[in-house]
DRENLUMMAR-792570 format. One record per residue (C-alpha): residue in one letter; z, x, y. Coordinates in Angstrom, 2 decimals, always signed. Each point is the difference from the previous one (the first is absolute). Layout:
BEGIN
REC type      zz      xx      yy
REC    A       Z       X       Y
...
***
This chain:
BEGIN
REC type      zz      xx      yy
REC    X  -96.54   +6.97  +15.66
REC    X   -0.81   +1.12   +3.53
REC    X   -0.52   -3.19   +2.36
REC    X   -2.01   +0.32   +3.06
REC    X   +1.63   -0.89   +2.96
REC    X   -1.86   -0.98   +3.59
REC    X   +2.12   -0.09   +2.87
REC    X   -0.68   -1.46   +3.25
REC    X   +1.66   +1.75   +3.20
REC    X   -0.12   -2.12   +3.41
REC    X   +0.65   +2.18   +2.98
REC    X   +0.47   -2.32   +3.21
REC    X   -1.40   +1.81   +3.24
REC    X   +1.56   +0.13   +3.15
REC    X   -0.39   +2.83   +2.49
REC    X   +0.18   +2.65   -2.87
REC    X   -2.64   +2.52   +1.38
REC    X   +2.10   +2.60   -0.29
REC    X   +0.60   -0.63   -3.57
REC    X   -3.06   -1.44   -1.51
REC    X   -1.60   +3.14   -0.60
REC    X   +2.46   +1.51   -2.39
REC    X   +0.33   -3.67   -1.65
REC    X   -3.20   -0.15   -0.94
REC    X   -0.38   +3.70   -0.93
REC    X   +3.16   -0.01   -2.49
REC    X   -1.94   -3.51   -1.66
REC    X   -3.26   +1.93   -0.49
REC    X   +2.17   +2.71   -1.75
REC    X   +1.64   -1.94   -2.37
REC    X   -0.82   +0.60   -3.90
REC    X   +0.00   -3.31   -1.27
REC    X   -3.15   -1.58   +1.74
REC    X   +0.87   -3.70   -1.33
REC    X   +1.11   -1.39   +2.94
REC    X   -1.38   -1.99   +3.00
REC    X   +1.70   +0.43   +3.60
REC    X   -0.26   -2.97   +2.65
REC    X   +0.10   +0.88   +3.29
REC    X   +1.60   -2.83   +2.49
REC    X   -0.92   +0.12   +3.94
REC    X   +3.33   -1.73   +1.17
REC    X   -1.22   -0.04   +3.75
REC    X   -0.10   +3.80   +0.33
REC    X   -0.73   +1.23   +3.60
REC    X   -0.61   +3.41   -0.59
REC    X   -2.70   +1.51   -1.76
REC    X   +1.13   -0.36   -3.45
REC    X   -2.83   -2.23   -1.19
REC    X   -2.56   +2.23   +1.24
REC    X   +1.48   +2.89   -1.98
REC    X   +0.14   -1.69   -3.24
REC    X   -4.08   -1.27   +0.64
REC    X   -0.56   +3.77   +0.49
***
């Protein structure tokens, strides 16, 4: 018997602008679509935030 599994992924954010982009793209490409990610703003100065609103 095959269980279902739902993860959770938390991803704190700090200054990760450069980075964000391919985070989030490699999530959206992912074949099992049971999951939920959590994105934490840890005081991020850059424009992280903005990205991930995008």
């Amino acid at each position: 018997m095959k269980k279902n599994v739902f993860l959770s992924i938390i991803v704190p954010i700090y200054n990760v602008e450069k980075y964000i982009g391919s985070l989030v793209n490699s999530l959206v490409k992912q074949t099992n679509k049971n999951f939920e990610v959590i994105f934490i703003d840890d005081g991020s100065t850059d424009e992280s935030m903005q990205i991930l609103k995008e």
